[in-house]
N, C-alpha and C positions, 0 to 999 in steps of 0.2 A: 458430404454425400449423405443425404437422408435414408433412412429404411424404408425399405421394402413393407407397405402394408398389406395384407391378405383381409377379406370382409369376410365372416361368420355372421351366417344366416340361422337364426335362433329358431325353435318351434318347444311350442307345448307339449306335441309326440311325435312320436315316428312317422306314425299315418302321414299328418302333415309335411314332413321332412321328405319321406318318397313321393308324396305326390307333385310337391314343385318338384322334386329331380326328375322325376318323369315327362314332367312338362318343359323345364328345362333341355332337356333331352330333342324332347322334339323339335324345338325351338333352333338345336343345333346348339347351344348356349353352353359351354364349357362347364362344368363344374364336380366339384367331387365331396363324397361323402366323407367326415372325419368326424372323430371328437370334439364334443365340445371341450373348448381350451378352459384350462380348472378356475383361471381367473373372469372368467365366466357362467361356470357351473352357479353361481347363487342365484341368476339371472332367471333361470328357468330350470325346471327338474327331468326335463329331458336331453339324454349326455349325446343326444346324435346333435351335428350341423351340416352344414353346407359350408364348404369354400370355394370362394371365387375369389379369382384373380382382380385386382384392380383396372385392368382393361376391359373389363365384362361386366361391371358393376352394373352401368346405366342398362347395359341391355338385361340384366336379372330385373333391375325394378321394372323395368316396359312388361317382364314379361307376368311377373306379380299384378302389375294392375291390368293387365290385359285379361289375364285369366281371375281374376281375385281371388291369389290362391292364400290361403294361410300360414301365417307365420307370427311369430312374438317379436325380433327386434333383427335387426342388422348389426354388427358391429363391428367396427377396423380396430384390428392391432396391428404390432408388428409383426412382420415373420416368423410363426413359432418351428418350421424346419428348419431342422439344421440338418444340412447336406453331410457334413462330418461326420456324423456321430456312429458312424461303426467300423472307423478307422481303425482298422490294428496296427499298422505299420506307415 
């Protein structure tokens, strides 16, 4: 069984980051605001990203180059939630 990839959508700042969520948004296009993931923090010096799900990927790029919105990089990793982690019991 392979892992679960998640796409982080990189920007140089924030301006940039809300403004495709925004448009994203309108698009109907799922996505959520997180940290950027630390093995990614060298990448660029702005700590916001974007996640998207690997089912929405294609429809983020359509909607990047529809609008040409800005951004610095895309990048897949594996799934950095863990559903577990504030298991007490």
């Amino acid at each position: 069984m392979s892992e679960d990839i998640n796409y982080y959508i990189l920007f140089d700042n924030y301006t940039h980051g809300l403004a495709l969520y925004k448009l994203l948004q309108l698009d109907s296009i799922p996505a959520r605001i997180s940290p950027t993931p630390h093995i990614l923090q060298e990448k660029v010096s702005c700590g916001m990203s974007l996640l998207i799900m690997p089912e929405d990927i294609e429809a983020v790029r359509a909607c990047i180059a529809e609008h040409g919105a800005a951004y610095h990089d895309i990048a897949a990793l594996p799934c950095q939630i863990k559903t577990d982690r504030f298991r007490f019991c």
